[in-house]
VOGU-3710 file (C-alpha; in Angstrom, 3 decimals, decimal comma):
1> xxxxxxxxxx> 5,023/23,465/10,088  6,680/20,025/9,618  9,829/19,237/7,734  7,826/17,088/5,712  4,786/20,053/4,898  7,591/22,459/4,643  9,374/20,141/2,153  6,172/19,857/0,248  5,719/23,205/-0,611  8,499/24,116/-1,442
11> xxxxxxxxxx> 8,744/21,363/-3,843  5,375/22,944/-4,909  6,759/26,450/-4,972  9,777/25,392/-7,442  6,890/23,246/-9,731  9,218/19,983/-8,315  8,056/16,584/-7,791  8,768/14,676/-4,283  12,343/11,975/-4,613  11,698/9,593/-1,680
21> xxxxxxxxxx> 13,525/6,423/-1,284  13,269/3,569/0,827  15,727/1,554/2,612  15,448/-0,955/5,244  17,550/0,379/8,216  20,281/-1,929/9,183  20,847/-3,798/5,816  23,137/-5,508/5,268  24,587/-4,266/8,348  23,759/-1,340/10,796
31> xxxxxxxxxx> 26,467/0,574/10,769  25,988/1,086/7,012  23,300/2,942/7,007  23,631/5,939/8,019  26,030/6,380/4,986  23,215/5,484/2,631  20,875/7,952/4,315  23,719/10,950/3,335  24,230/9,754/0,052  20,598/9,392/-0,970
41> xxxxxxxxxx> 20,161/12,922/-0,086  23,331/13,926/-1,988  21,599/12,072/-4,854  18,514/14,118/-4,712  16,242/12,690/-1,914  13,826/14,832/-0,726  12,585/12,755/1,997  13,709/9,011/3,348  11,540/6,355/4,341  13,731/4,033/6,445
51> xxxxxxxxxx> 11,957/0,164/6,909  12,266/-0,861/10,017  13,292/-4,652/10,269  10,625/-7,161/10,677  10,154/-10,953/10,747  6,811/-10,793/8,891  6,949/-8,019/6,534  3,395/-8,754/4,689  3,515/-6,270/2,044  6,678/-6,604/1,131
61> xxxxxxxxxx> 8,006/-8,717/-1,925  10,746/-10,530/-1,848  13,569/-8,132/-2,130  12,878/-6,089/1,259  11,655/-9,438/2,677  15,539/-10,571/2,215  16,423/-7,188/3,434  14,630/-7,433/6,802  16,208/-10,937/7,009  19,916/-9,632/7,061
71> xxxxxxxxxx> 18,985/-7,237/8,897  17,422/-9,389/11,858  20,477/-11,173/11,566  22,735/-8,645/12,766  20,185/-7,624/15,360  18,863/-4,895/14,445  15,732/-3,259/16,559  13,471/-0,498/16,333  15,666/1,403/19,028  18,328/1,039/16,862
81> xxxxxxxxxx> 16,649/2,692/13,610  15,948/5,613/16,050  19,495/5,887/16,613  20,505/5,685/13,252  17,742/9,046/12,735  19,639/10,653/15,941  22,855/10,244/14,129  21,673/11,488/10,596  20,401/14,294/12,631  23,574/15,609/14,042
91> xxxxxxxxxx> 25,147/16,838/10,236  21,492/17,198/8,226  18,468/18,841/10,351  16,865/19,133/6,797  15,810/16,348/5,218  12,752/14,673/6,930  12,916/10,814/8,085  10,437/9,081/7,732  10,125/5,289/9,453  8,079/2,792/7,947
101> xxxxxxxxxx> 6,954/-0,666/9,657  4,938/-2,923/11,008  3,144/-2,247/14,406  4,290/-5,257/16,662  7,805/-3,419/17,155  6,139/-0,241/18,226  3,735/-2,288/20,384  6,755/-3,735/22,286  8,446/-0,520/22,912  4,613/1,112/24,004
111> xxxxxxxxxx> 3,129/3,928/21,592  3,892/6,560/24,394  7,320/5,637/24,921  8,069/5,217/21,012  6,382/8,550/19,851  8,722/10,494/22,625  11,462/8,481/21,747  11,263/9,702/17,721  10,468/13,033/18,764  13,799/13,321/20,844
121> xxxxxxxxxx> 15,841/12,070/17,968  14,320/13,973/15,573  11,986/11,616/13,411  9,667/14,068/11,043  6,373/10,930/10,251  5,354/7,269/10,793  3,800/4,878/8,185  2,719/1,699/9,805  1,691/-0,781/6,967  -1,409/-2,998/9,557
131> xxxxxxxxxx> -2,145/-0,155/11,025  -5,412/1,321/9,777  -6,962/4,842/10,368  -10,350/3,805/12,602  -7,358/2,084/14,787  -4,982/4,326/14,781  -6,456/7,314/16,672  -4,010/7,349/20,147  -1,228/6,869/18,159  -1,708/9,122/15,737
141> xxxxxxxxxx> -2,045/11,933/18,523  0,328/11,278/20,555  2,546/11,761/16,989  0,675/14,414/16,061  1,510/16,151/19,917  5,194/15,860/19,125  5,170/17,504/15,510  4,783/14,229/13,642  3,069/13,295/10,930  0,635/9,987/10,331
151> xxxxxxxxxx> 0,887/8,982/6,708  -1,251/6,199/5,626  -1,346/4,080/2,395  -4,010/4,104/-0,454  -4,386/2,073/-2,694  -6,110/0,643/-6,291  -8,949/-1,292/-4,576  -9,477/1,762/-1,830  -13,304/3,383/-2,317  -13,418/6,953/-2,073
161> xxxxxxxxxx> -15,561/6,598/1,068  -12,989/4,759/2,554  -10,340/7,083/1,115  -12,014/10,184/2,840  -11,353/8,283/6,297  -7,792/8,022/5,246  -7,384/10,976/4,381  -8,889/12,773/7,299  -6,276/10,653/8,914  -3,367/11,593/7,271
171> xxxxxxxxxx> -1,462/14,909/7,742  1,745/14,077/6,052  1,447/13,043/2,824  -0,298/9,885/0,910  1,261/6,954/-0,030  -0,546/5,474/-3,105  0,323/2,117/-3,573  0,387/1,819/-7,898  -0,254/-1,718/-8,257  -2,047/-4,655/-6,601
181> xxxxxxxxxx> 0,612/-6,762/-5,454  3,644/-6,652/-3,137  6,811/-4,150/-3,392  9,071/-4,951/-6,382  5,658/-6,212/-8,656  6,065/-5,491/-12,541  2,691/-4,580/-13,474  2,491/-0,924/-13,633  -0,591/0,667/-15,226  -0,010/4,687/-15,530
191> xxxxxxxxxx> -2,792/5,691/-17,046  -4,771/3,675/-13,889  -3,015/5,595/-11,793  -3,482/8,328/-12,785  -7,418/7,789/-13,412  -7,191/7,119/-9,359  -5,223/10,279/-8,236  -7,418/12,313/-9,945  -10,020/10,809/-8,008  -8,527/11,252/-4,440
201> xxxxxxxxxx> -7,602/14,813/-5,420  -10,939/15,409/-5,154  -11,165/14,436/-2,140  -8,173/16,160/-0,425  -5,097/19,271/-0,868  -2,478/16,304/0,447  0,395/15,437/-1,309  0,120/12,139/-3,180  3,346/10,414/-3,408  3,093/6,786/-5,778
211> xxxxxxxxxx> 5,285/3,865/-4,676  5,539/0,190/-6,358  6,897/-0,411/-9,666  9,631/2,697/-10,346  12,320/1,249/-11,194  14,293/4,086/-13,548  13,823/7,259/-14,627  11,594/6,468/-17,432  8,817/5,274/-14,293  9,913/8,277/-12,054
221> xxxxxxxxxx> 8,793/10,365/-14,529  6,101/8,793/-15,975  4,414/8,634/-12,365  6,033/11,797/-11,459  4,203/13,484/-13,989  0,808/12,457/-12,720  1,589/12,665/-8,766  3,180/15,099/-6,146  6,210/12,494/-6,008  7,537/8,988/-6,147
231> xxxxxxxxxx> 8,900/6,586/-3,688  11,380/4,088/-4,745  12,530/1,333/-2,620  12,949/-2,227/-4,553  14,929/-0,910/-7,223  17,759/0,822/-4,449  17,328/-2,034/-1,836  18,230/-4,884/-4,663  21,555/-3,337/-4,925  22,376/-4,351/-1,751
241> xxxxxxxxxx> 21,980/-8,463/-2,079  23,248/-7,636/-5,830  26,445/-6,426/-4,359  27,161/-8,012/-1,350  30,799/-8,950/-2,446  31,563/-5,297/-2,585  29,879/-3,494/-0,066  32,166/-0,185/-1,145  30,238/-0,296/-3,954  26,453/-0,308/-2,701
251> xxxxxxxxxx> 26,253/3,455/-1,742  27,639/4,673/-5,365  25,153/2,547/-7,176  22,317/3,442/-5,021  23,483/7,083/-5,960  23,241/6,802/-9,234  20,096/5,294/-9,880  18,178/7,796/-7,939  20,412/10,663/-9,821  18,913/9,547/-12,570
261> xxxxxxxxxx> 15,622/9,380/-11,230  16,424/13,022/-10,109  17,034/14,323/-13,068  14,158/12,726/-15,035  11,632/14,012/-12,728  13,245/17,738/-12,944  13,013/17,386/-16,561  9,355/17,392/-16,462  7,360/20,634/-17,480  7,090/23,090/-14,287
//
């Protein structure tokens, strides 16, 4: 079993909900993050998603948009995120990583040599935002042949017919985006969403894990309550621009807000 299935149920086992946040590897500079990667899971993380730089990061807003940007400009690659997992590996063999992108970076490296690079240092799934299900079939099992799990993204608009493809895809967990609109949006409809999980659940035993819009506890748990867990990456990568000044700072604050989103989540009824 996976780190990420494994994490699952036990988070399932202990009536938990799922704390992942997102960070975009390399911001503002790459030797910070592995820091932020230990003190996320000292916060409470249950899983990472680490962005991997890009130049053209579609379906991102403008705060992980700026994000990639300073990271690009201290030259960060995709073989440099990996390191950055093989380094998080050597003290926590735990928590799973998971890297999330675009697909021209992988392209460049070559699916084959990618997947066994990840495997080697320790990389648990892959969510590649353009890459869709009826195209991702070599890639997905060459990840699949290492121990590593495909997750794919649903979202508002997605049919159910096209959300049993996805999910018959998928052997990680889902990542249901909770608004139309790019990361860091302010719309956020709960009852929608969870009109929409109830749907998929229908459909599939995955764990459903709603991103876009949680900003606080108050939106962990609101979403939490409705979803296996929540993914939070605006709200923690905005603290980086926001304190630029004092980089000794960024880590703390990133702490604390997903602390609190920690503890609002656990305060839900088991």
């Amino acid at each position: 079993m996976s780190r990420i299935k494994t994490t699952f149920a036990n988070l399932k086992q202990q009536g938990r909900k799922a704390l992942i946040p997102f960070i975009t590897a390399g911001d503002p500079k790459p030797d910070a993050t592995l820091g932020y990667m230990h003190a996320l899971v000292e916060a409470g993380a249950d899983i990472i998603e680490l962005g991997v730089p890009f130049s053209d990061p579609m379906a991102d807003g403008p705060v992980i948009q700026k994000a990639c940007e300073r990271a690009l400009l201290h030259g960060t690659r995709l073989v440099d995120v990996l390191g950055m997992v093989a380094e998080f590996r050597k003290t926590n063999d735990t928590t799973p990583v998971v890297l999330m992108g675009y697909l021209n970076p992988i392209e460049v490296l070559g699916y084959a040599t990618f997947v066994d690079a990840a495997a080697k240092v320790g990389l648990d799934g892959v969510l590649v935002v353009d890459l869709p299900p009826e195209e991702a079939v070599e890639f997905s099992a060459l990840l699949t042949a290492q121990q590593m799990d495909s997750i794919f993204l649903l979202a508002p608009t997605t049919t159910l017919e096209r959300a049993k493809k996805i999910c018959a895809a998928t052997t990680g967990y889902l990542y249901y985006v909770s608004i139309k609109g790019v990361t860091g949006s302010a719309t956020l409809d709960v009852d929608a969403v969870a009109e929409r999980l109830n749907e998929f659940a229908g459909i599939t035993e995955l764990p459903i894990a709603v991103g876009f819009g949680i900003r606080d506890g108050a939106t962990a748990a609101a979403l939490g309550a409705v979803s296996d867990g929540v993914i939070v990456g605006s709200a923690l990568v905005s603290k980086v621009a926001e304190l630029a000044d004092t980089p000794e700072k960024i880590a703390p604050a990133m702490a604390k807000i997903l602390s609190e989103m920690r503890q609002a989540l656990d305060q839900l009824p088991k």
